[in-house]
N, C-alpha and C positions, 0 to 999 in steps of 0.2 A: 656508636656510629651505625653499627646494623639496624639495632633499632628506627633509627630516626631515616635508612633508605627502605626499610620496610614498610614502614607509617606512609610515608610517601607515595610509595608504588599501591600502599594499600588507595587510599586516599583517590591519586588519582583512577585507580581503577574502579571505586565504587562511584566516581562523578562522571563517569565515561557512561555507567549504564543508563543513568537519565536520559543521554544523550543519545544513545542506542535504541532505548526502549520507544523510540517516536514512531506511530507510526505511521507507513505513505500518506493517507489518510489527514495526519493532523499535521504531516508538513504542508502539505498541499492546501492547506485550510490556513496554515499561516502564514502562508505566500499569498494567498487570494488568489488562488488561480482558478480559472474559469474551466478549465478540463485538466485531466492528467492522465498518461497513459504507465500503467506499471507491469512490472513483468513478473509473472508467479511462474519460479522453477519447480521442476518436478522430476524426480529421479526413476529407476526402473522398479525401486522398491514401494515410491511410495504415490506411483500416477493414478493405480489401482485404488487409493482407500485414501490418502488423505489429500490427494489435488481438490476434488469437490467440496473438501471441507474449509478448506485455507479459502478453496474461492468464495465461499458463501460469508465465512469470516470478513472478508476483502468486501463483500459489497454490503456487509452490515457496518462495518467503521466507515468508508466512505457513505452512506447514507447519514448516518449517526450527525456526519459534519454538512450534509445537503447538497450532495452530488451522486447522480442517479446513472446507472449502467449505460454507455453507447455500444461498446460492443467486448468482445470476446474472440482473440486468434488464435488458433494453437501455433506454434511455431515448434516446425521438424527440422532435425537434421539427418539426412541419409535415414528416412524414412522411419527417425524414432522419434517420439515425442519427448522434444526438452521441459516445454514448459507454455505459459498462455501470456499475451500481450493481452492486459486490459483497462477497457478505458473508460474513464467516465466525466461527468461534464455537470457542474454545476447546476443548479437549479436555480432560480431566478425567485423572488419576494413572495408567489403564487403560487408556488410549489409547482410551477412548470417550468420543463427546461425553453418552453418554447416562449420568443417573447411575442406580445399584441400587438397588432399592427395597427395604427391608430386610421380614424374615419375619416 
């Protein structure tokens, strides 16, 4: 009987990582969503050395699916920095986000 809520709890924890492992990026690409804004936290340890890197991370997967940088917020509270609001926006068939305004 141990066995078989082991198996289980096994089970369902390794089909949970699928589910985990998504990232903003390719949800947002499976929604078809035209922009998305996500939020990258950032601790006291680690704003100094690997904020810049998650972010560049962040805007290589959302490229990867064809949606290109609008902007970047840091967001403080009581004058420390938690983390960045950022957002990006599809790109359109021409590889501009901007569309043509017909003649």
């Amino acid at each position: 009987m141990n066995k078989i809520l082991a198996l289980t709890a096994w089970l369902l924890l390794v089909s949970s990582f699928d589910v985990q492992s998504k990232s903003a990026a390719e949800k947002a690409a499976e929604k078809s969503l035209a922009a998305v804004t996500v939020f990258l936290d950032v601790t006291k340890l680690t704003r100094k050395h690997t904020a810049a890197r998650n972010m560049s991370q962040s805007h290589q997967e959302f490229a990867q699916y064809g949606y290109e940088l609008v902007d970047v917020s840091p967001y403080t509270e009581n004058g420390d920095l938690e983390g960045f609001f950022v957002s990006y926006k599809k790109r359109n068939a021409l590889g501009s986000s901007f569309k043509s305004v017909p003649d």
